[in-house]
C-alpha positions in Angstrom: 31.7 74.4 -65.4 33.4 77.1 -67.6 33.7 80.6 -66.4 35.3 83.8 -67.3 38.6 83.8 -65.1 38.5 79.8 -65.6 40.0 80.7 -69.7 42.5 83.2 -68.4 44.0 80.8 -65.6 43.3 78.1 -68.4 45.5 79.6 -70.9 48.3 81.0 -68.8 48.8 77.2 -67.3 48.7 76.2 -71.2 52.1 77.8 -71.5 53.4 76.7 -68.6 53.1 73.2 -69.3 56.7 72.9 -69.9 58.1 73.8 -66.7 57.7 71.1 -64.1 56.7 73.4 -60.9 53.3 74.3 -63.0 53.0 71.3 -65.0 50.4 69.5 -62.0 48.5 73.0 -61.5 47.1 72.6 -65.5 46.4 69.6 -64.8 44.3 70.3 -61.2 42.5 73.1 -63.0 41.3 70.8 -66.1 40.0 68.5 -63.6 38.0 71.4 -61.8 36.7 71.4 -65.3 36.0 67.4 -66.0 32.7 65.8 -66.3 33.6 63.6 -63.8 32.5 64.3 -60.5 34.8 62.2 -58.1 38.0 64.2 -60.1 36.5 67.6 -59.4 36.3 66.3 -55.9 39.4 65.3 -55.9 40.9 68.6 -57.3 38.9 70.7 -55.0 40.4 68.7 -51.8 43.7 69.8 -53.4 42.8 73.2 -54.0 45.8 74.2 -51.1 48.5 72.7 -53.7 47.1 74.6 -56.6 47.1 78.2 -54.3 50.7 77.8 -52.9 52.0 76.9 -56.8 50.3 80.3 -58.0 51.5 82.6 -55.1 49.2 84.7 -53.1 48.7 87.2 -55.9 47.4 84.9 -58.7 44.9 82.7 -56.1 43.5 86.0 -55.5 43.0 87.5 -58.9 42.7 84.5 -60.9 42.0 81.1 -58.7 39.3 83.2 -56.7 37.1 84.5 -59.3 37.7 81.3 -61.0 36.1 79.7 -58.5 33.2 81.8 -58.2 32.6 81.8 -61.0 32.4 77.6 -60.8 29.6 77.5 -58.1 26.8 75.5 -59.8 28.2 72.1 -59.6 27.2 68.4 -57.6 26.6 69.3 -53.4 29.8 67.2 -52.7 32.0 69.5 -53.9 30.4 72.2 -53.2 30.7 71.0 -49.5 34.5 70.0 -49.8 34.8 73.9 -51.8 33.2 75.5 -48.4 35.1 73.5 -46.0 38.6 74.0 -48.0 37.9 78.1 -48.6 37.7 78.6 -44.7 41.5 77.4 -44.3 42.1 79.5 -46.8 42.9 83.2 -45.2 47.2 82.7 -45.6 46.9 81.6 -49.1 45.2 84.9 -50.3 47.9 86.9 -48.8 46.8 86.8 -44.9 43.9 88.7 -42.5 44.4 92.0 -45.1 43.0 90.3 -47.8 41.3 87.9 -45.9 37.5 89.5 -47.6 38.9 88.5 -51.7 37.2 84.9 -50.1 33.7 87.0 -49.6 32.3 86.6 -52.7 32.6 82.2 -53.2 31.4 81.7 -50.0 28.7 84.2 -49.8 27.1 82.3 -53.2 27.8 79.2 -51.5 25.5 80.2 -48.6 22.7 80.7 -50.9 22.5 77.3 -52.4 19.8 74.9 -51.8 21.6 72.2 -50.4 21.5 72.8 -46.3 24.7 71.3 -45.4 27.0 72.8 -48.3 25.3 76.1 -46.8 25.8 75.2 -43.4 29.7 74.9 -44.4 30.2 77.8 -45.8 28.2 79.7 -42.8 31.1 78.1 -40.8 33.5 79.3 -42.9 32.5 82.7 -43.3 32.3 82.7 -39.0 35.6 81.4 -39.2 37.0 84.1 -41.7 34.8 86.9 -39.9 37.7 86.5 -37.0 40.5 87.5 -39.1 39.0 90.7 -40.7 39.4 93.7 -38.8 37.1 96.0 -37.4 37.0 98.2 -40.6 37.1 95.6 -43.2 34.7 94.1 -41.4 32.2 97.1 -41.8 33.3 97.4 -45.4 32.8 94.2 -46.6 31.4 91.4 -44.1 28.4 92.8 -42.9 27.0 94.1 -46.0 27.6 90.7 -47.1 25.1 89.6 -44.1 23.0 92.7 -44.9 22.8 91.4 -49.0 21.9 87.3 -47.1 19.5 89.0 -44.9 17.5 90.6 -47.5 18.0 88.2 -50.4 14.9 87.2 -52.1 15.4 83.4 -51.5 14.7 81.8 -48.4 18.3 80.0 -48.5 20.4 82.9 -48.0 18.0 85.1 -45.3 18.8 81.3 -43.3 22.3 81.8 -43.5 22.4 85.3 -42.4 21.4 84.0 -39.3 24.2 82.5 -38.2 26.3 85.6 -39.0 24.7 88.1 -37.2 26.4 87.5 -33.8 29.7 87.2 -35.3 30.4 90.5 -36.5 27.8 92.5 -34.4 30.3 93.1 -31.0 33.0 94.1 -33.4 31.0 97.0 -35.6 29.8 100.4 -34.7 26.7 101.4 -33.2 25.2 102.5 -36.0 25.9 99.2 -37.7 24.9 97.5 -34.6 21.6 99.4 -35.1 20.9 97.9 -38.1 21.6 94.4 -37.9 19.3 94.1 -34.7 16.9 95.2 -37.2 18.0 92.3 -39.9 17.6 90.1 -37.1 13.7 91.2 -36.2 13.0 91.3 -39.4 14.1 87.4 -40.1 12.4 86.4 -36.7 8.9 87.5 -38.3 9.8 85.9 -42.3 6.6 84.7 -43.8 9.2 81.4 -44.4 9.2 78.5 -41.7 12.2 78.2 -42.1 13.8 81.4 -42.0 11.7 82.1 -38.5 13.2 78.4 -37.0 17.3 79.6 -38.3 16.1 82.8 -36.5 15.3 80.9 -33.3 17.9 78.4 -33.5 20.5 81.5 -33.3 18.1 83.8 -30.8 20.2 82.5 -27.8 23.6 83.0 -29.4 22.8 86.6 -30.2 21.2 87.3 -27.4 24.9 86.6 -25.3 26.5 89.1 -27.6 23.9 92.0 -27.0 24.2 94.8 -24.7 21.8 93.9 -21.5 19.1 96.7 -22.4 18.8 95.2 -26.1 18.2 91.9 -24.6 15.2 93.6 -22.6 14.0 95.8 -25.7 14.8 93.5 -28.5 15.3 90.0 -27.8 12.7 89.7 -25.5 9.8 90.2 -27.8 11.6 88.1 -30.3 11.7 85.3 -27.8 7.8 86.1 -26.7 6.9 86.0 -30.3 8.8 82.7 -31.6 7.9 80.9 -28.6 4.4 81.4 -29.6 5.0 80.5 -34.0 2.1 78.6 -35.3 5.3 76.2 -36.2 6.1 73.7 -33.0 9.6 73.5 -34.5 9.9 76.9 -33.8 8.6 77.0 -30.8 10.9 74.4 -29.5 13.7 76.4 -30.7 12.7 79.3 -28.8 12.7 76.9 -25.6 16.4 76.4 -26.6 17.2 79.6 -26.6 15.7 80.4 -23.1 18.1 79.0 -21.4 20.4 81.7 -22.5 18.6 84.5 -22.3 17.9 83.4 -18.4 21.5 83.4 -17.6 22.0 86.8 -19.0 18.9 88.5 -17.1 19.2 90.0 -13.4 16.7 87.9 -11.0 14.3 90.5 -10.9 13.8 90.4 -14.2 13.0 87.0 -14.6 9.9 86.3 -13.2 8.2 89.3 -15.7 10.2 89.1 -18.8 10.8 84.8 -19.4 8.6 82.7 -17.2 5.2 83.5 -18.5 6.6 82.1 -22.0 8.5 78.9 -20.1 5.3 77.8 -18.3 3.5 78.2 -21.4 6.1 76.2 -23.5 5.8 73.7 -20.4 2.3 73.0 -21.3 2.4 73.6 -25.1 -0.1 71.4 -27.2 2.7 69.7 -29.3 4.0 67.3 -27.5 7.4 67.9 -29.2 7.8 71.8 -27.3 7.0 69.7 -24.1 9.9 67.5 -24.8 12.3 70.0 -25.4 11.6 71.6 -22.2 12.1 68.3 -20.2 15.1 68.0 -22.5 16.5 71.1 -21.7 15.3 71.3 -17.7 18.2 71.0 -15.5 19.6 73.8 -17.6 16.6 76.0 -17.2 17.0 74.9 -13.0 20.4 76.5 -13.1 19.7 79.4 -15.2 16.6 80.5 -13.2 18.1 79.8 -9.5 16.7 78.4 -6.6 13.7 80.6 -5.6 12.1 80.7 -9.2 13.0 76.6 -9.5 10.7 76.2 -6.0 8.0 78.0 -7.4 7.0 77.4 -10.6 9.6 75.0 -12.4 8.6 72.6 -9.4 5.1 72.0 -10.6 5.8 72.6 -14.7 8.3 69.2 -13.7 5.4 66.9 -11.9 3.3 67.5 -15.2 6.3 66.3 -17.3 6.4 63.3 -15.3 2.8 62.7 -15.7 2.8 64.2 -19.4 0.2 62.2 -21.3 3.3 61.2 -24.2 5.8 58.8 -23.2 8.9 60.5 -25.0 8.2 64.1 -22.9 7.7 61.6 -19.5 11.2 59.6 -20.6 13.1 63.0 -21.0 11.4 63.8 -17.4 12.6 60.9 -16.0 16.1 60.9 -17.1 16.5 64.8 -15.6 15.2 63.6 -12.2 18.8 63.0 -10.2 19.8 66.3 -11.7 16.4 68.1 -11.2 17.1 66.6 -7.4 20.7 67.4 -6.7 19.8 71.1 -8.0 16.8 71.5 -5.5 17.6 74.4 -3.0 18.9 72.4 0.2 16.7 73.7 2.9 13.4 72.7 1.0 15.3 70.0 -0.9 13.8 66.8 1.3 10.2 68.3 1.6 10.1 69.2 -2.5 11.1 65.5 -3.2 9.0 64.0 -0.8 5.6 66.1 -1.7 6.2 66.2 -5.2 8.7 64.7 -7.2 8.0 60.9 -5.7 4.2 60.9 -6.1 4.3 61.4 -9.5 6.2 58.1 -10.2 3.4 57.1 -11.7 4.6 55.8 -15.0 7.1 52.9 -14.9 10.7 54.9 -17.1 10.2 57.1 -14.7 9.7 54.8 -11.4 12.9 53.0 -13.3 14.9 56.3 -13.6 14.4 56.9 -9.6 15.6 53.8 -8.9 18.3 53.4 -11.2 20.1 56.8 -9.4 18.9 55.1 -6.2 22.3 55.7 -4.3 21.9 59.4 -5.5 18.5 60.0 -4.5 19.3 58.2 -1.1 21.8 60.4 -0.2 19.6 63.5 -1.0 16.5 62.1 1.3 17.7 59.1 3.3 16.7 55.4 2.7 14.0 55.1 5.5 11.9 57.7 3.7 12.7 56.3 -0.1 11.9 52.9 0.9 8.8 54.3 2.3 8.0 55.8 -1.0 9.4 53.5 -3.5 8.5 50.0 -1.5 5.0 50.5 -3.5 6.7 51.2 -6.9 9.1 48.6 -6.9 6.1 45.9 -5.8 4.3 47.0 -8.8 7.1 47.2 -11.1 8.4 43.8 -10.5 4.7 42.2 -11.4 4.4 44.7 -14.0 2.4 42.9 -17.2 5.6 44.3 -19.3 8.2 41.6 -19.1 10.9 44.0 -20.2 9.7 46.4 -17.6 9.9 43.5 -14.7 13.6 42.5 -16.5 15.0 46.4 -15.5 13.3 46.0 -12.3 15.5 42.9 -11.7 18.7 44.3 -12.8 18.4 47.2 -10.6 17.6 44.5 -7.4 20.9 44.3 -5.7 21.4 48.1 -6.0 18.2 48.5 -3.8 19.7 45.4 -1.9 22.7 47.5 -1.2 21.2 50.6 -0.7 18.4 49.5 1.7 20.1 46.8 3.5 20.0 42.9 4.2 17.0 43.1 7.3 14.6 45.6 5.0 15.8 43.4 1.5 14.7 40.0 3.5 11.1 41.8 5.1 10.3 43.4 1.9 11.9 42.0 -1.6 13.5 38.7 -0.9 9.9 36.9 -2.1 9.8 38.8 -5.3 13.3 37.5 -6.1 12.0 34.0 -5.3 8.6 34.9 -7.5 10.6 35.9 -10.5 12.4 32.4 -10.4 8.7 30.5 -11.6 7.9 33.8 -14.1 6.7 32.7 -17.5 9.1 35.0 -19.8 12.3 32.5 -19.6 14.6 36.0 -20.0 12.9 36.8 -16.5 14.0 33.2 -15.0 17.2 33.7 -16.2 17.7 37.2 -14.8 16.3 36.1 -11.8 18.5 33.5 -11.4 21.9 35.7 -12.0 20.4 38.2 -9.4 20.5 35.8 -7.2 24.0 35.0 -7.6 25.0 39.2 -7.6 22.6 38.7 -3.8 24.9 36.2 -2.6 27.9 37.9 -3.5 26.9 40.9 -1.5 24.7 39.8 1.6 27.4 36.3 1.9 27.1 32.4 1.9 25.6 32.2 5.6 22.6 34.6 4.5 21.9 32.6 1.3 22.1 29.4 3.3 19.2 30.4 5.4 17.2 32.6 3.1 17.7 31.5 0.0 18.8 27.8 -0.7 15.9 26.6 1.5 13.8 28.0 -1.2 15.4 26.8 -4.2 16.2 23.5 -3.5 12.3 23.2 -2.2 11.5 24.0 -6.1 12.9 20.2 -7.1 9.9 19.1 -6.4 7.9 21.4 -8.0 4.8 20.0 -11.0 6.0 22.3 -13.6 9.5 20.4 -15.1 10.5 24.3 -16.2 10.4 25.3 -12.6 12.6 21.9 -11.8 15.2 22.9 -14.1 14.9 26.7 -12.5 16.4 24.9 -9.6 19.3 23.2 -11.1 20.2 26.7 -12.5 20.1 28.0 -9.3 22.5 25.9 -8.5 24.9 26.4 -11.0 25.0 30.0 -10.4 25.2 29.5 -6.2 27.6 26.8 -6.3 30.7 29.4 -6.0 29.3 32.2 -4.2 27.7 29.3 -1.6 31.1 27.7 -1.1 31.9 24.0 -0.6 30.1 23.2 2.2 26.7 24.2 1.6 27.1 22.9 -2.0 28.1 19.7 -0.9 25.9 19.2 1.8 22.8 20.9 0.7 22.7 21.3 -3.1 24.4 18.3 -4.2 22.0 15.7 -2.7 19.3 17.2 -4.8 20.8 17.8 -7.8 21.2 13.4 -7.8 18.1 12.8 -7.1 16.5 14.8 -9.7 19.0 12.9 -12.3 15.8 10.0 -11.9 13.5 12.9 -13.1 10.9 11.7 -15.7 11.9 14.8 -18.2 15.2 14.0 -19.8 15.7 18.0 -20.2 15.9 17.9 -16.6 18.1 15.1 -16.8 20.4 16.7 -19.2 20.2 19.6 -17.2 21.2 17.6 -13.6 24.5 16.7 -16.2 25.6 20.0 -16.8 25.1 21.4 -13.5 27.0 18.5 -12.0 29.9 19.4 -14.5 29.6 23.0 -12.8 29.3 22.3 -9.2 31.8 19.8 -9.7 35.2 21.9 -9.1 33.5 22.9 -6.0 32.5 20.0 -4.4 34.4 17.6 -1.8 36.8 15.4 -4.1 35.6 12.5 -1.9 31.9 13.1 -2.9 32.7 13.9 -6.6 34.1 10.0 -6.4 31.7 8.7 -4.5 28.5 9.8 -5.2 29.0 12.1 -8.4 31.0 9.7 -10.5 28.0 6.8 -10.4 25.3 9.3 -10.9 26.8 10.4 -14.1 28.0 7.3 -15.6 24.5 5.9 -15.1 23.4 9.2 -17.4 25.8 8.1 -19.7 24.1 5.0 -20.5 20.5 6.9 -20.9 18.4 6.5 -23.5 18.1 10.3 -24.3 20.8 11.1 -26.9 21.3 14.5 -25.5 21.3 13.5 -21.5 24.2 10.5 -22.9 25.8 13.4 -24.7 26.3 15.8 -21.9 27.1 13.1 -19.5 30.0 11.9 -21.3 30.9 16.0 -21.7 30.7 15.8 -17.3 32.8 12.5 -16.9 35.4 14.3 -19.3 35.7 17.3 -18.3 35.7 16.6 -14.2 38.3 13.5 -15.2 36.1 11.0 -13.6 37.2 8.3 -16.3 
């Protein structure tokens, strides 16, 4: 940690130790100088202190070079040193010496460590701002130029990310030659210099003139989006979308879509993704004509893309991909080829799930032409987490498609879910019910559903018996007090004579529910001796939540 200026600054503070302004400064720079790496950290975060004590003149001539000279220590403080020397243009005397902070951060950006170089990339974009046009061509970019052609891969990396910043602000001939840096690092022999290259194609493409984009950044794009690398090639997707926003119409069709409908179908699966990812971006960027013709298709074979992950990141773009369509064609595109393709259930699950959205683009007769198929097969699906999603999204289809299509259609795979297996599907079942109540009202429920329920009581399986008393408890206060007293609560006491004392425990607690909303004169009459004959059971647990029942409704 010693360096040249480090003795000079060193020494100076020695003498100073008497005055009390200073005295703190010696002590910040020994601990740049410690073997301990949380007080170096510590004295870099405090490096502000130390620059206002000197004075503008000293923190460039001595803390500086000092500094530079310090760059081979842990990648902590190395990151904090990056972060801290970007704030740090008013300290060296303000924008006219704003390039004395070149030479620290330019070694930063050459270190191994990718996020203390990633800092100081920041930090150099930040300071590039405050040089002018001149100092910029005097200093900044043959820093870039020095990066670009370094011999390690680290730096030519970082020049990548510098190349847009101070190209709109340079002369022509300058501008010349860093489009010629940037070609040259778009065909490095390194991976990763090429995927830096492509990660920052886009951003450099927005600052170009419109006949460089053409010339130059064209080819670039044709040639990363074709790198034996697939993490390049993605990158190049990336930057598509840019470039398409920046090209006239007419020039789309022969200069980017040859390369997107190749990167649509690209044999890594990961390229594919990014271009699902990245597809209602690519919709906007390309307008409506060039969307109808050939993004149409490239989206059915992301729907039906053989990998999961590319068909998921189709899926979740299809409301947008929808709502983007051009108007006139919108129905007939959806209809023809978005909806046949729902094929694979995240996708049948994402149509659904933006069911209110789709239904307003196409109308609910056609979608529940479409979808009835879907759902049918979805809700039996051999997935119980897939039939699970299905259930939750129920009564938004109820809603959207109405209580006449809901009863002709779905009501019997509500009532099929009730005797699933998968006790998580029973469950959900049962709470949909309750959300179907709330919405279609008691009088629907009293002729649809209750029938049905209560007709489960006397159903072999005791699982499906206790179904019902669940039922009930969920019902009870969307039902009201009339149908729960009339037509639940004689049910619920005869099953407390069930042969299963689970069920019996279970007619306990749902009499404990129902009871707040049942006719006071019932709870007395009929209610009160059901329960303290449950009391006196011979099933620990059926005495125990008995007891809980007479408590609780005050029946004592």
């Amino acid at each position: 940690m010693r360096g040249r200026a480090g003795n000079s600054v060193e020494a100076e503070m020695a003498g100073a130790e008497g005055e009390d302004s200073l005295y703190p400064i010696a002590v910040l720079i020994d601990e740049l100088r410690n073997e301990d790496v949380q007080l170096r950290l510590n004295s870099i975060k405090k490096l502000s202190t130390i620059a206002l004590a000197l004075g503008v003149e000293r923190t460039r001539t001595e803390l500086i070079p000092f500094l530079t000279d310090t760059i081979y220590d842990e990648d902590e403080v190395l990151l904090a040193l990056a972060e801290q020397l970007g704030n740090f243009t008013m300290l060296v005397g303000g924008p006219e010496y704003v390039h004395c902070l070149l030479p620290p951060l330019e070694s930063l950006a050459t270190v191994e460590e990718t996020v203390v170089r990633d800092k100081a990339v920041e930090s150099l974009r930040k300071i590039s701002q405050e040089h002018s046009p001149v100092d910029l061509e005097v200093h900044f970019e043959p820093l870039v130029k020095r990066l670009a052609s370094g011999d390690w891969f680290t730096s030519r990396t970082s020049a990548c990310g510098l190349f847009s910043v101070c190209y709109p602000r340079v002369s022509n001939t300058v501008k010349a030659e860093i489009r010629q840096h940037f070609r040259t690092l778009c065909s490095d022999e390194t991976p990763m210099v090429r995927r830096a290259a492509a990660s920052k194609l886009g951003e450099f493409a927005k600052v170009l003139e419109l006949d460089y984009v053409k010339s130059d950044i064209i080819p670039l794009f044709t040639a990363l989006a074709s790198d034996e690398q697939d993490s390049v090639r993605l990158l190049a997707v990336e930057a598509c979308v840019s470039i398409a926003t920046l090209l006239p119409q007419e020039d789309l069709e022969t200069l980017v879509m040859s390369t997107l409908r190749q990167a649509a179908e690209d044999k890594s699966w990961r390229v594919r993704y990014m271009v699902a990812d990245k597809f209602s971006e690519l919709q906007k960027a390309v307008g409506p004509e060039i969307t109808k013709n050939d993004l149409v298709p490239a989206f059915q074979n992301l729907l039906k893309d053989c990998e999961a992950e590319v068909r998921a990141a189709a899926a979740n773009k299809v409301k947008e991909f929808c709502e983007n369509l051009p108007e006139d064609s919108r129905e007939t595109l959806i209809m023809s080829h978005v909806l046949p393709c729902v094929k694979c259930p995240e996708v049948r699950l994402n149509i659904i799930s933006n069911l209110d959205c789709v239904n307003e683009v196409i109308g609910i007769r056609q979608l529940s032409q479409s979808l009835l198929p879907a759902i049918v097969e979805l809700a039996e699906d051999a997935k119980w987490r897939v039939r699970l999603a299905i259930i939750e999204y129920m009564p938004l289809l109820a809603g959207q498609l109405g209580v006449e299509f809901f009863d002709e259609k779905l009501n019997s795979l509500c009532m099929a879910w009730l005797v699933d297996h998968v006790y998580a599907i029973r469950e959900a079942a049962t709470c949909n019910l309750m959300k179907l109540v709330e919405k279609f009202g008691a009088e629907w429920a009293q002729n649809t559903i209750v029938p049905k329920v209560l007709g489960m009581s006397n159903d072999p399986n005791y699982l499906h018996r206790m179904t019902t008393l669940f039922c009930i408890k969920a019902l009870s206060e969307a039902c009201g007090q009339e149908i729960t007293t009339k037509h639940m609560l004689p049910v619920v006491l005869k099953m407390s004579n069930d042969q299963v004392a689970n069920v019996r425990f279970n007619v306990a607690k749902c009499l404990q529910k129902i009871g707040p909303v049942i006719d006071s004169n019932a709870l007395q009459a009929e209610v009160k001796p059901v329960l303290e004959k449950l009391a006196t059971d011979q099933d620990m647990d059926v005495k125990y939540f008995a007891q809980e029942a007479i408590s609780v409704l005050a029946l004592a």
